[in-house]
C-alpha positions, 0 to 999 in steps of 0.5 A: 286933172279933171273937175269930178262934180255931180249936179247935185253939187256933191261928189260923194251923194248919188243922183237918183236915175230911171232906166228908161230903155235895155237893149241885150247885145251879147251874152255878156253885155247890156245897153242901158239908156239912163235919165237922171230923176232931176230931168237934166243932162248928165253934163258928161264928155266922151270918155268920162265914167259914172259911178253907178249903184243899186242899194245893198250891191254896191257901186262900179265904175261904167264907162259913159258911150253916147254924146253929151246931148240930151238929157239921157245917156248911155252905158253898156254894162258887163255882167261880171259880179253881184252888181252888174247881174242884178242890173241885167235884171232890171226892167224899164222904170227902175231906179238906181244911182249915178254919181258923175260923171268923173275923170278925163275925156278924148279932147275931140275938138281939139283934133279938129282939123286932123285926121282921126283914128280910133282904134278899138278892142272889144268893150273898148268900143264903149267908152271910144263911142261918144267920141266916135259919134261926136266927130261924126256929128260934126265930120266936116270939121276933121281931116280923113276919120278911120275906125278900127274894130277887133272883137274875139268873135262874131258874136261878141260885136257890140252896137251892130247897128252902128258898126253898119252904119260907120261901113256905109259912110263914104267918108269914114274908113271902117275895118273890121277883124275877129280872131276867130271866124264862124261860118257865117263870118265873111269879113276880116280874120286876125288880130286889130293890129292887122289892120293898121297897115291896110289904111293910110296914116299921116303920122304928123296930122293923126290924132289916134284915140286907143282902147281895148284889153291889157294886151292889145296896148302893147301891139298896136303901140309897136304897131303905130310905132311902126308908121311913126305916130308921135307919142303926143298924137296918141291917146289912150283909156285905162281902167284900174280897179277905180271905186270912188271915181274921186281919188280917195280910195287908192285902188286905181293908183298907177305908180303916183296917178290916179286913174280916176282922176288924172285918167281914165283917158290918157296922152300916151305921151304922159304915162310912156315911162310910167311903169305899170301904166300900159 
């Protein structure tokens, strides 16, 4: 379980934050870079959360996607109510809250020496991505590194910038798939699980890292199944209905866990049986 303590020492009082810099990247989704008003590191790793707040909206749970270096750090946000409207409308130098940052991580150094998968849908590249650029960060000390990325279309890609970079590396395996192609789309058409079979997986010595929508779980776990991934090599991020982020509420239960805290990250090996989890 994870330790959920804020710099301040409190769990429950917010940190006052600056957005520093916003970067739109879809039509749906915004980058924000944060720093905390203290000036200290968020002290976030990859895969954690943040409880973030504007006064009279309300708090969400947003994932943390850069590497736990600096002292600011990274969310993208999704404009889907009250909350995340209103932040699309900030500007730089307006303040909001942080709490966090909360629950379970992608244990990245405990895959040294393995090989590494990450496979992705969507915005699930957001809370994979400091993981992905931490293993990069340090790509000497990991076996073979591959990076699967599914998005709808074209034009829902998220860190565009990133994505070309991680193509051009010789020593990571990019693929990339849309669902549905454009005409300005030339690369890969089809679902994420498509491209499993295209690389080569040692199934022993892969530590596999997962996430994206409900649905893709369930295919691309058939999927390493299939090539006969231990279940202990798999991890996964779940995202239930999370509101404190310090388990007090109840909404983010899956049948005895709590997402915000025994989660979001999860060994699959630990919720296989558990019904409703995946």
């Amino acid at each position: 379980m994870a330790q959920n303590l804020t710099k301040s020492g409190d769990i429950y009082v917010p940190q006052i934050a600056t957005l520093v810099r916003k970067e739109r990247l879809t039509e749906l989704e915004t980058f924000f870079e944060i720093q905390l008003e203290s000036n200290q590191p968020l002290g976030h790793r990859p895969g954690q959360f943040v409880m973030v707040s504007l006064p009279g909206l309300g708090e969400a749970p947003i994932s943390v996607s850069s590497r736990p270096v600096g002292n600011t750090f990274e969310l993208v946000v999704r404009r889907i109510g009250r909350l995340t409207t209103a932040m699309h409308r900030m500007e730089v130098g307006d303040k909001l809250g942080i709490r966090g940052p909360f629950g379970t991580d992608f244990p990245v150094n405990t895959f040294r020496g393995q090989d590494v998968l990450f496979i992705c849908g969507g915005i699930g590249l957001v809370p994979v991505r400091g993981a992905i650029l931490e293993v990069l960060a340090n790509r000497a000390a990991y076996g073979h590194v591959a990076i699967l990325y599914g998005t709808r279309g074209p034009s829902e890609r998220l860190f565009v910038d990133d994505l070309a970079r991680w193509k051009a590396r010789e020593d990571v395996t990019f693929l990339e798939t849309v669902d549905r192609g454009s005409d300005a789309w030339d690369g890969n058409v089809g679902v994420i699980t498509t491209l499993i079979p295209k690389i080569e997986i040692a199934p022993e010595r892969t530590a596999v890292v997962v996430c994206g929508p409900p649905i893709m779980y369930k295919f691309v776990l058939m999927e390493l199944y299939q090539q006969n991934v231990p279940k202990e090599n798999i991890y996964v991020s779940l995202e239930r209905r999370m509101k404190c982020g310090v388990g007090k509420c109840g909404h983010c239960q899956i049948n005895g866990l709590y997402t915000c805290l025994d989660g979001p990250v999860f060994r699959y090996a630990d919720v296989s049986d558990v019904r409703e989890a995946i």
